[in-house]
C-alpha positions as MATLAB code, in Angstrom:
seq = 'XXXXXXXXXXXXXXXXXXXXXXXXXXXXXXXXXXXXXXXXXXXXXXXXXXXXXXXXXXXXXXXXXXXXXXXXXXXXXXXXXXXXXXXXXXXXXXXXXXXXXXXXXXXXXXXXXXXXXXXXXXXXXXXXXXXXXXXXXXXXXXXXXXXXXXXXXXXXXXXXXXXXXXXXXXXXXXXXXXXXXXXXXXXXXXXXXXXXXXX';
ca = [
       0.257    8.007  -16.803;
      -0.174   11.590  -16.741;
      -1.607   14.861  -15.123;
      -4.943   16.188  -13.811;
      -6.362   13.116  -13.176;
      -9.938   12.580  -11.177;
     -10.462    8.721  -10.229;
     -13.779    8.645   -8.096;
     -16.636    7.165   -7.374;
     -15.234    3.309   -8.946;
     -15.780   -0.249   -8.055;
     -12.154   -1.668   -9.551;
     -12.224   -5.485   -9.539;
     -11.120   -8.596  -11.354;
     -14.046  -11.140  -11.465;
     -11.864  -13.817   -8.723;
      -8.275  -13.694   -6.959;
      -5.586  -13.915   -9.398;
      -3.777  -16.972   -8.036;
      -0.440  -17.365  -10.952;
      -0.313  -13.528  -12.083;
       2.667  -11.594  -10.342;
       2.670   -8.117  -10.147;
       2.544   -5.708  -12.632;
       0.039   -8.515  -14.123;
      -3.226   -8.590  -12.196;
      -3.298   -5.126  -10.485;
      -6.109   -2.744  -10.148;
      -4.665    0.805  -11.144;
      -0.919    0.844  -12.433;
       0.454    4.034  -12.603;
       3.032    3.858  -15.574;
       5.612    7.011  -16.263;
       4.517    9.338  -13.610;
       1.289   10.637  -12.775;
       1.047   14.570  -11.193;
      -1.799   16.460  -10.001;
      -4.132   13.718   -9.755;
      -7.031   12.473   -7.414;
      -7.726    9.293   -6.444;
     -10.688    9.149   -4.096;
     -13.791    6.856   -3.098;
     -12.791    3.752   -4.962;
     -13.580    0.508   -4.010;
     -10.547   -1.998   -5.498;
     -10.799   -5.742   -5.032;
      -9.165   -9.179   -6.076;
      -5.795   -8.104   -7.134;
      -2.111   -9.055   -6.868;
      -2.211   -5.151   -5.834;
      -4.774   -2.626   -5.494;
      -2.709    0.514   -6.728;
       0.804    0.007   -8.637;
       3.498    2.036   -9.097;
       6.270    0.715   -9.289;
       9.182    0.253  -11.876;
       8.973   -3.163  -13.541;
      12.597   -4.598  -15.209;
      12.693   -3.546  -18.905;
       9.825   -1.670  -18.650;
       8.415    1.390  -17.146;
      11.220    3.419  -16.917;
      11.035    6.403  -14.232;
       7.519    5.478  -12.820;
       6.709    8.227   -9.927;
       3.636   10.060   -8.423;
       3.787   13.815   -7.081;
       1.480   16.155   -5.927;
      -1.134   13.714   -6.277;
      -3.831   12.303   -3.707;
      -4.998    8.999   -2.480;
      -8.355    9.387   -0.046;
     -11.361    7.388    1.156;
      -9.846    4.485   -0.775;
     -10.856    0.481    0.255;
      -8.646   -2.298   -0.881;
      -9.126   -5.712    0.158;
      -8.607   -9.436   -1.286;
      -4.648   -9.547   -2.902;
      -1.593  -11.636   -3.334;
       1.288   -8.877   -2.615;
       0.344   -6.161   -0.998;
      -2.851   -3.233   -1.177;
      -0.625    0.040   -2.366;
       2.741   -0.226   -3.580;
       3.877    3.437   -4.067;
       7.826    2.644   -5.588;
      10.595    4.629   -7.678;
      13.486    3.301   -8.747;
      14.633    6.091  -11.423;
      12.816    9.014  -10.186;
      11.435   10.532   -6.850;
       7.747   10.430   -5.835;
       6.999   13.562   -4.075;
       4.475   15.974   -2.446;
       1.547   13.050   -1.779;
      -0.881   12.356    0.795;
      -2.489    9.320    1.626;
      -5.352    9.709    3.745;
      -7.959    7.417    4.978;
      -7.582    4.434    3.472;
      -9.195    1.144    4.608;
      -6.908   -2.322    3.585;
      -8.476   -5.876    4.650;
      -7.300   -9.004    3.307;
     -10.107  -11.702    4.439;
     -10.450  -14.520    1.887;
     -14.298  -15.965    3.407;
     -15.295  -12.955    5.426;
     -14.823  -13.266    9.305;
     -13.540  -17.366    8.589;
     -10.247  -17.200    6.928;
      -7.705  -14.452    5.778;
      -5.609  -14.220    2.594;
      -1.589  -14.181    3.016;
       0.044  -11.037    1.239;
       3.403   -9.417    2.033;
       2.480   -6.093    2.855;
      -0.435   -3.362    3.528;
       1.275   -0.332    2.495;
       5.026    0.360    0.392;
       6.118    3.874    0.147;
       9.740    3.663   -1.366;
      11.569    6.577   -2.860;
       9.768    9.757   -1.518;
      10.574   13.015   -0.663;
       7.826   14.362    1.207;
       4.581   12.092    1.836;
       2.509   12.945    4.299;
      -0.203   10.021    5.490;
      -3.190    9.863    7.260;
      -5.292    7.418    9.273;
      -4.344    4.312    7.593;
      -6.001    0.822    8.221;
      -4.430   -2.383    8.021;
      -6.375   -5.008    8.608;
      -7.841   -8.683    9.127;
      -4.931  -10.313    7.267;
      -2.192  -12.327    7.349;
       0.925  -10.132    6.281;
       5.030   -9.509    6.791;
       4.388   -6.126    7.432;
       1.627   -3.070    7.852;
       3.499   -0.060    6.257;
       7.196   -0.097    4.666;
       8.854    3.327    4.422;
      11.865    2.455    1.695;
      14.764    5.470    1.139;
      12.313    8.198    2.434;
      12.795   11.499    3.260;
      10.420   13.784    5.358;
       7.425   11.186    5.716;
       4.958   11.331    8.318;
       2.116    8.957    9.382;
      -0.432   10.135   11.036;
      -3.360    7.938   12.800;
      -1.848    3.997   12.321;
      -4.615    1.098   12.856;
      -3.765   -2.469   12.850;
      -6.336   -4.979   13.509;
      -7.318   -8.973   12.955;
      -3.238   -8.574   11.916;
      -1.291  -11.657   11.896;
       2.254  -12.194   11.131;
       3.474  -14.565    8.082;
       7.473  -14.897    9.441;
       9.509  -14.928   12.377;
      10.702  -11.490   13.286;
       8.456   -9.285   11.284;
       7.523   -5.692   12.046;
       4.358   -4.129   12.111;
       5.783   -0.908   10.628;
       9.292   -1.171    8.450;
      11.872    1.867    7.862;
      14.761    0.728    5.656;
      17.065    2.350    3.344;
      20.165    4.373    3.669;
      18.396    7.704    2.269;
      15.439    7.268    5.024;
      15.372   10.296    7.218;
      12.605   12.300    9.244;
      10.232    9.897    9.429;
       7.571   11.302   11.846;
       5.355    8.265   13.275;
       1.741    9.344   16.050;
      -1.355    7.931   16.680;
      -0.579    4.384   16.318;
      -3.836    1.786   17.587;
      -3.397   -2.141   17.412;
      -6.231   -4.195   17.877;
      -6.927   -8.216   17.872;
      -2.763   -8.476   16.501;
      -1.106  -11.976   16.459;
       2.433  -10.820   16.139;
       4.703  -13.642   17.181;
       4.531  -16.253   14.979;
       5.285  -19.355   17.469;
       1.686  -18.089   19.366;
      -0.210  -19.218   16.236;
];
């Protein structure tokens, strides 16, 4: 938690795959009680139950929420739940961009993917404006989640080596009562298998 923060220039990385930690427990960078004003740029984050966390945790971590902060030229790859999971429960995250980020999810590199639930969860915002994302080579229920937002945009989508984990899932997920103006372009799929029967 906090303000002003510079995060660059990292490898971020627990030594194997956590395989019975759950999320908050085995995650690269947590963001606890609001950060503002940050950076967090040019980091490489690997073998976590999720590569950047922020999101409100039962009993704990009351009003976690990110503003005016940025996430660039970021790569996540190898987790259990998902790559970023950008939540509020108590407060709103506002005034972020996300931009270029790289997510893969292989477990042997080119032989077999890992099985997580998501790519990319952006729940309570008000304002978030995102940039060539890249979800890929992975077995997943979803790319990108947009959760109770208002004024979101997404700008330059990839999807490749993508496979669905369940019946009816969507690539890209807009849910909530609260979600409005969500501004979607520049979407690319590539090597998708996105009906499970076809597997």
């Amino acid at each position: 938690s906090g303000e002003n923060q510079h995060w660059h220039d990292l490898g971020i990385e627990h030594a194997s795959l956590p395989s019975s930690e759950t999320s908050p427990n085995g995650v690269g960078i947590r963001i606890r009680q609001g950060n503002q004003t940050s950076v967090f740029e040019r980091l490489n984050i690997r073998n976590n139950t999720v590569g950047i966390h922020c999101r409100q945790v039962v009993g704990a971590d009351l009003n976690n929420y990110v503003f005016s902060t940025a996430f660039r030229n970021l790569k996540i790859g190898r987790f259990t739940r998902g790559a970023m999971d950008l939540s509020s429960t108590n407060a709103s995250n506002t005034g972020c961009t996300i931009s270029n980020i790289y997510v893969e999810n292989w477990n042997v590199y080119q032989v077999s993917k890992l099985t997580a639930i998501f790519g990319f969860t952006f729940e309570n915002f008000d304002e978030i404006e995102c940039e060539q994302l890249n979800c890929e080579w992975g077995i997943y229920s979803r790319a990108v989640e947009f959760a109770s937002c208002r004024n979101a945009s997404l700008n330059g989508l990839h999807i490749e080596g993508f496979e669905v984990n369940s019946s009816f899932a969507g690539l890209i997920q807009v849910i909530g009562t609260n979600s409005r103006v969500i501004e979607l372009a520049g979407i690319s799929l590539r090597s998708n298998i996105v009906d499970i029967a076809r597997t």
